[in-house]
Each structure stands twice: as C-alpha cells, then as structure tokens.
Kinemage of the C-alpha trace (Angstrom):
@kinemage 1
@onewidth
@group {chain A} dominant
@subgroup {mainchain}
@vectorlist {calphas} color= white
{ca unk a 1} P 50.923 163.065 15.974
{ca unk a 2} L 50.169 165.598 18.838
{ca unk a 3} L 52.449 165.409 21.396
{ca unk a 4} L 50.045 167.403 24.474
{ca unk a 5} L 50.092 164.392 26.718
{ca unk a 6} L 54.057 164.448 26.533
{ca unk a 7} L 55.695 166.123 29.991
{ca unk a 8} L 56.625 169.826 29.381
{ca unk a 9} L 55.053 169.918 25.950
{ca unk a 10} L 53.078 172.589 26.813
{ca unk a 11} L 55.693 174.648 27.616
{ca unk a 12} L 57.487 174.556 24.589
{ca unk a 13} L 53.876 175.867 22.000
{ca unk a 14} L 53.377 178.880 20.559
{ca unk a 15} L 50.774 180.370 20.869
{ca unk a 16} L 49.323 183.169 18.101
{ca unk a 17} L 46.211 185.371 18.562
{ca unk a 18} L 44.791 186.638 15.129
{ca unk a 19} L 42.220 188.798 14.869
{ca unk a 20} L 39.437 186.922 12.848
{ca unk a 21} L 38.480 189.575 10.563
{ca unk a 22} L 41.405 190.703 9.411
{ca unk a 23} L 43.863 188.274 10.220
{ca unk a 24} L 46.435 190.603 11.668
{ca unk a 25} L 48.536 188.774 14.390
{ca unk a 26} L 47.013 190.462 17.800
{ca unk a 27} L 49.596 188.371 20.141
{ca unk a 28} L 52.583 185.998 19.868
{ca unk a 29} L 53.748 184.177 22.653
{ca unk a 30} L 56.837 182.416 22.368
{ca unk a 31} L 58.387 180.612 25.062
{ca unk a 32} L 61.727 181.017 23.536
{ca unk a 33} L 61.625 184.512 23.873
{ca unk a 34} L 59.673 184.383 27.196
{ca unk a 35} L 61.337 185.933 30.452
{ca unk a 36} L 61.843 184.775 33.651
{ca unk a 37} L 58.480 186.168 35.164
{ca unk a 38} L 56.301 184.561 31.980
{ca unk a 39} L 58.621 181.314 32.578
{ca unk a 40} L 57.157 180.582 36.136
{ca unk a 41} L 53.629 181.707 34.944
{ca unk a 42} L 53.666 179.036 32.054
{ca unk a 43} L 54.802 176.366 34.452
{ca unk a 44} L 51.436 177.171 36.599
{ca unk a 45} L 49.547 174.934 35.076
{ca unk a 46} L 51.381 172.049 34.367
{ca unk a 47} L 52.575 171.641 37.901
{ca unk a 48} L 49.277 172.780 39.020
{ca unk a 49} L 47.539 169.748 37.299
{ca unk a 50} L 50.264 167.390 37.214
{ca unk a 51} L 51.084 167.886 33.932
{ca unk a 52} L 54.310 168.427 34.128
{ca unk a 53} L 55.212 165.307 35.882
{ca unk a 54} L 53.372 162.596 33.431
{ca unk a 55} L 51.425 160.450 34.489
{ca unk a 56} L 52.508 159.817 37.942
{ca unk a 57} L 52.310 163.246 38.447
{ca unk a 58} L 48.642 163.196 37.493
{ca unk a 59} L 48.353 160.332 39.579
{ca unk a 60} L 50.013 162.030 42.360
{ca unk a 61} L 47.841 165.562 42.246
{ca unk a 62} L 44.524 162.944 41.935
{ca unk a 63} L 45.592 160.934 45.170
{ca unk a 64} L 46.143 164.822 47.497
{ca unk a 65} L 42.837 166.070 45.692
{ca unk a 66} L 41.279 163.034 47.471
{ca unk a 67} L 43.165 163.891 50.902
{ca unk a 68} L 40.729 166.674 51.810
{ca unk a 69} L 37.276 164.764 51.586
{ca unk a 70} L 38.912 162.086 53.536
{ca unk a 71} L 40.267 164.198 56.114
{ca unk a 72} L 37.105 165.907 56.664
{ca unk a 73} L 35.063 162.406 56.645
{ca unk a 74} L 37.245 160.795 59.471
{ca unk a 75} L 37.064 164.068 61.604
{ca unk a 76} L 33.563 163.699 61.465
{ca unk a 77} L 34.316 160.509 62.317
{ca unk a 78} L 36.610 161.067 65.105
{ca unk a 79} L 34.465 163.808 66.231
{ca unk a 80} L 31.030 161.205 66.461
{ca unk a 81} L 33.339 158.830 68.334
{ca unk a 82} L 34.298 161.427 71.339
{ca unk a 83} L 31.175 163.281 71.844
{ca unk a 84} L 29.611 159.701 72.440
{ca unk a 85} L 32.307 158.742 74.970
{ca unk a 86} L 31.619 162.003 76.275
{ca unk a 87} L 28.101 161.692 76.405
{ca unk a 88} L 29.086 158.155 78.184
{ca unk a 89} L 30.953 159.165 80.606
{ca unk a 90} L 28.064 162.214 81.481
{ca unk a 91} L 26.008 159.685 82.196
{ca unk a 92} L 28.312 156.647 84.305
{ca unk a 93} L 29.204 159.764 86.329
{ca unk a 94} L 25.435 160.690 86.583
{ca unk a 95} L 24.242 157.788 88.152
{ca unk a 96} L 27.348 157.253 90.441
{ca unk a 97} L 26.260 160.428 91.801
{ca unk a 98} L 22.543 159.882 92.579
C-alpha cells in the first residue's frame, strides 16, 4: 500500500532521475543524506499545502485560502455601506441648508 497521504511521507522518498535512453542514474536524492539547506526546501511543500499536518492541516490551509475572498467581499461590503451613509448624510445636510 502507498503510504503518500501519511504526514511526512514525502519527506522520507527517494527520488532517482534516469536518463531514459540509457538508463544511467542522472540524480539521486536522498533525504538521508540531505543537508540542512535541502531539509527546509523539502519541507516547502508539505507545510505549504498542509501536507505535513494531515488532514487537519489540509483542512486548516483550505479554511485561510478562503480568508482572502471573504475579506475582500465584506470590504466591499463595508465599503457599499459607508459611501451610502455618506451619500445620506450629503443630502440631510443639503436640504437643512436650503
């Protein structure tokens, strides 16, 4: 059974580029033998997606993906709502003045 869903699975693959007509090995990355530097690029993308967390993690990066159309709908929102109280109050002081 493949075990990609699992947290930090990804991590822990190696991976082997061959070249496909002669079948030499062009690159092996191991994590085992992986530095520091390659160690925080590997964990890019599993924290990036969530991956690394299971599935509340997932869960987690879905719900702030969400926050950003939201946020922009209710300042639209917000935005509607004062420039008609605005526009409101342009013309109560309009006609107090005539």
């Amino acid at each position: 059974m493949d075990d990609v869903d699992r947290p930090g699975s990804l991590l822990q693959r190696v991976c082997i580029v061959l070249d496909r007509y002669t079948g030499k090995v062009i690159d092996l990355d191991d994590p085992a033998e992986a530095g520091p530097g390659e160690i925080f690029t590997h964990w890019q993308w599993p924290l990036h997606s969530g991956q690394a967390a299971g599935l509340p993690g997932r869960i987690l990066v879905c719900l702030t993906g969400l926050a950003c159309p939201l946020l922009f709908v209710t300042g639209v929102i917000r935005w509607c709502q004062k420039r008609r109280a605005y526009r409101f109050k342009q013309r109560s002081l309009g006609s107090l003045v005539r």
